[in-house]
Each structure stands twice: as structure tokens, then as C-alpha cells.
C-alpha positions in Angstrom: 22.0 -2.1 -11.2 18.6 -2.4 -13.1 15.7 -4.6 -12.5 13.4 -5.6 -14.8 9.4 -7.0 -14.4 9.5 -10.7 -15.4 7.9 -11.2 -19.5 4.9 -12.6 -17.9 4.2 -10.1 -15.9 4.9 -7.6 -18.8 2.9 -9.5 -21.2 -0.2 -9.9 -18.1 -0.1 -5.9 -18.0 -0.1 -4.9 -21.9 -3.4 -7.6 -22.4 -5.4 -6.2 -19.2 -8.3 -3.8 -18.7 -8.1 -1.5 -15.9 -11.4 -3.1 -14.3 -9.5 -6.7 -14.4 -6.5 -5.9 -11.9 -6.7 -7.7 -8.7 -6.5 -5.6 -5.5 -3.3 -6.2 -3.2 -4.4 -6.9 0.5 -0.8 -6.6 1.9 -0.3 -3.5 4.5 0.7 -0.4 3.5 3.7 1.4 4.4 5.9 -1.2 3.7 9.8 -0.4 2.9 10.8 -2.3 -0.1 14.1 -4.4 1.0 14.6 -6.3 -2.8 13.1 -4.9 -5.7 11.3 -8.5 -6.3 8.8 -7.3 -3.5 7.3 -4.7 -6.0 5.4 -8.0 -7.9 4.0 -8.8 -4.1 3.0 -5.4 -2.6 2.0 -3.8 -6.0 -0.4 -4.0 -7.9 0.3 -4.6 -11.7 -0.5 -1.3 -13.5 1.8 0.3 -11.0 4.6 -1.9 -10.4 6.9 -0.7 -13.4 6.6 3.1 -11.4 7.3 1.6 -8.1 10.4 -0.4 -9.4 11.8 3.0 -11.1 11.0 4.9 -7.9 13.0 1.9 -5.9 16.4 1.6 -8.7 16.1 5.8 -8.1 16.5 5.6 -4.0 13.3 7.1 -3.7 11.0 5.6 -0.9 7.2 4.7 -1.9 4.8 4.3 1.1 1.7 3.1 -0.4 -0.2 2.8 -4.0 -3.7 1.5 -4.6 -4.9 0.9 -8.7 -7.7 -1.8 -8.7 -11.5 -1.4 -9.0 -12.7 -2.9 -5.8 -10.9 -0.8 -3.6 -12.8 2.4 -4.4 -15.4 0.8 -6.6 -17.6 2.4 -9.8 -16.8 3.3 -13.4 -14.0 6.6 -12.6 -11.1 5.1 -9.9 -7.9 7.2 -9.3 -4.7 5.3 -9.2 -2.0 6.4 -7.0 1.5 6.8 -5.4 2.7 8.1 -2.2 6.0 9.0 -1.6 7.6 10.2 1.7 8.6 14.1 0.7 10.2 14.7 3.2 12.8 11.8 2.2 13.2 13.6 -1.0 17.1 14.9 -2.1 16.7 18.5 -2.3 16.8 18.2 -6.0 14.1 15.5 -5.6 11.6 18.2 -3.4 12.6 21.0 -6.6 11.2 18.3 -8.7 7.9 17.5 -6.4 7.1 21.0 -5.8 7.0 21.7 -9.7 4.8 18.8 -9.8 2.5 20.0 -7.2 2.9 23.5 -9.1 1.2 21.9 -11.9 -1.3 20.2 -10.5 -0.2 16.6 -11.0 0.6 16.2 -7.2 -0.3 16.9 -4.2 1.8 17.3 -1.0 -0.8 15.9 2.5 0.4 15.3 6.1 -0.2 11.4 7.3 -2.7 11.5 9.2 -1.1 8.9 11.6 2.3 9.3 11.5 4.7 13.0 11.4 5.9 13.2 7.7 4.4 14.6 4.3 3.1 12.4 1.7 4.0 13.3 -1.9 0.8 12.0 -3.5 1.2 11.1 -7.2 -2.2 10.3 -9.1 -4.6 10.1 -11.8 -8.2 9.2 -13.0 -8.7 6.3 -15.0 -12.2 4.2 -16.5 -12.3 0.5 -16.1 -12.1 -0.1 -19.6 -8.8 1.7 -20.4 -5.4 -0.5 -20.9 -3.6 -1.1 -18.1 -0.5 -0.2 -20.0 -1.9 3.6 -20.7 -2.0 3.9 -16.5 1.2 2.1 -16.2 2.7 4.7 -18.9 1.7 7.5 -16.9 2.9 6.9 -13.7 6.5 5.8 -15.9 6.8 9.7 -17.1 6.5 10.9 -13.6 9.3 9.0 -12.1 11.5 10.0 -15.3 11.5 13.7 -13.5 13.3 12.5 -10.9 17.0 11.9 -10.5 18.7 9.1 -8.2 19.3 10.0 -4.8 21.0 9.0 -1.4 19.3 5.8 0.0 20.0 6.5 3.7 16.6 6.3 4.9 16.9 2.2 4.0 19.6 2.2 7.0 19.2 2.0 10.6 21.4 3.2 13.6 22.1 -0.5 15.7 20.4 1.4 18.6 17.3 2.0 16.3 17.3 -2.0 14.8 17.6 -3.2 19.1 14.4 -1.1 20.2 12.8 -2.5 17.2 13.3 -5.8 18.3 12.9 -5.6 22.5 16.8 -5.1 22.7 18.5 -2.6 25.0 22.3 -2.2 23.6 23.2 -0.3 27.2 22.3 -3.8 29.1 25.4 -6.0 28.6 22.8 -9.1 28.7 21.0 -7.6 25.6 23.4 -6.2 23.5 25.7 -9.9 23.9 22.2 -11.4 22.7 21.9 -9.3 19.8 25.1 -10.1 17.5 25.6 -9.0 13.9 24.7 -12.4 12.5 21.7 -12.4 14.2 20.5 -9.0 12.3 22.2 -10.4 9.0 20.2 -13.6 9.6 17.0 -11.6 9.4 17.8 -10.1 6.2 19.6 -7.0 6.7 23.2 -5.7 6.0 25.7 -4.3 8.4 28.1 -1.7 6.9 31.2 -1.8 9.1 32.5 1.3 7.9 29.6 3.2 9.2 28.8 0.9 11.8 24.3 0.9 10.5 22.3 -1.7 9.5 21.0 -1.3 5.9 17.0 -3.6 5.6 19.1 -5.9 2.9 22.0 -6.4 0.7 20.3 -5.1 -2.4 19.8 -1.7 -0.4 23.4 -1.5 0.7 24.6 -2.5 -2.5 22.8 0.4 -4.2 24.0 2.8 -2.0 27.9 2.0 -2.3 26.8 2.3 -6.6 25.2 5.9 -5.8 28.1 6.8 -4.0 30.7 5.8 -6.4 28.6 7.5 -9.2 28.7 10.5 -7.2 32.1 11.0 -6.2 
């Protein structure tokens, strides 16, 4: 299943300047649930990396590429990806990154997992497509991976929510339309909620790719 940026949005990046891209002011740490969030919670010169990243089953946390975040003439654009999230084969792939210096591997400083940070310098007059380019050849190192992480154990989705599945009261209030109501998918077979369809859906393709 493959995604692609609307031609306005594609036509938007290839005519802009670095020093013209809006910055996003949605949260960060956000887990993408459709891949039609990337235009909302990304901004432009990195939204064709984050897209790859998502069709891939790899997990971004954050990304930053506009001028008035950091402000000045020289900005560095970036990823973060939870590493610790990573396929084995994934983590290979990262650590030869970090090995080469086009990565870096930080603990979150607020939360307990490793932040595979993906970046690079860029001036406010270069093309946004030159930034957008380079991000692209990163995520072509990495393979496709199990999507797991985008699922949830119904015990897990209940806390989230106030519920408490051991008090009969609670867990007859909390049915599976309510959940699929919100958004989010229940797989029957394993009995966890995946955060949508489009999720879920990738996963059964990854599977059936992968025997």
C-alpha cells in the first residue's frame, strides 16, 4: 500500500526556499494513525521522509525544518526515530549510520527510550527539494518492519482512558465499538487494539509479505 503527497503539495515543495517553510506548532511525539496526518504534523521539506518512514513500519517521534524555530542563516533539519522500536535489521542499519556520522543515537530526556536522531545543516536560500532529497536517501537504507508498536493490549487502551477492565462496571462500559468509534482497530485474532485501520491493515500486508 503506497501513499503519495498530493501534486500541490509536491509542486509547493520543488518552488520553495528553505527560509519560506512555515513552522508546525502541533505537539511532538505524536504516533501517526493515517499517513494523511504527515501533511498536518510535518512540515513540508520533510513530509516525503516521514511518509516513507510511516509505509516502512518505522515510528517517527518528532521533526523540526523551518527557520523560526531555531532562527539565523545555518538551521539543522531533523528526524527522530524511536531506536529502540527499530527491527534488529533496522538497529544494524542505524548503527552504521551513527558509525558514519550521519546520526546520532540520545536518550529522551523525559521519557525511557533512545532517539535515533537523523539530521543535517541547511542555509535559508537552498531548495527545499535538495533537504527533502536528503532525508529520502536515508530512509531508502531501511527495510520494512513489524508495526507492533501501533497496537495496544485492551488493558493498556482502558488505563488510557480512566477504564479499569477488572471492575465489571468499567469493563461493560468500555465495549469494542466504543474504541472503534474513536478510531482504532480491534484484531480479534490477537485480541489488541491497533490506533487505526490503515495501521492494522499494514501489518496483516507485512505479514503476508513475510511469510
Amino acid at each position: 500500500m503506497s501513499e503519495r503527497l498530493e501534486p500541490s503539495e509536491s509542486n509547493e515543495a520543488e518552488s520553495q526556499l528553505m527560509s519560506s517553510v512555515k513552522r508546525n506548532f502541533h505537539n511532538r511525539n505524536i504516533p501517526l494513525r493515517y499517513p494523511e496526518q504527515i501533511t498536518e504534523l510535518v512540515e513540508v521539506p520533510l513530509q516525503p521522509a516521514c511518509l516513507a518512514f510511516y509505509e516502512k513500519g518505522i515510528r517517527t517521534m518528532e521533526s523540526s525544518a523551518n527557520p523560526e524555530f531555531q532562527g539565523g542563516e545555518e538551521q539543522s533539519a531533523y528526524i527522530t526515530i524511536d531506536y529502540d522500536l527499530l527491527s534488529p535489521e533496522n538497529q544494524k542499519i542505524a548503527d552504521q549510520l551513527i558509525s558514519d556520522g550521519r546520526a546520532e543515537l540520545r536518550a529522551h530526556p523525559m521519557d525511557e527510550y533512545q532517539m535515533l536522531v537523523l539530521s543535517r545543516e541547511y542555509s535559508n536560500e537552498e531548495p527545499v527539494e535538495v533537504v527533502s532529497g536528503y532525508f529520502l536517501q536515508l530512509v531508502e537504507r531501511f527495510v520494512p518492519q513489524d508495526r507492533s508498536w501501533a497496537s495496544l493490549e485492551a488493558a493498556d487502551l482502558a488505563a488510557a482512558w480512566g477504564y479499569d477492565l477488572t471492575d465489571p462496571e468499567d469493563a461493560a462500559a468500555m465495549p469494542i465499538e466504543l474504541a472503534e468509534g474513536s478510531g482504532y482497530k480491534y484484531d480479534e485474532k490477537t485480541g489488541r487494539y491497533w490506533i487505526s485501520q490503515d495501521q492494522w491493515q499494514r501489518q496483516q500486508e507485512f505479514l503476508q509479505a513475510t511469510g
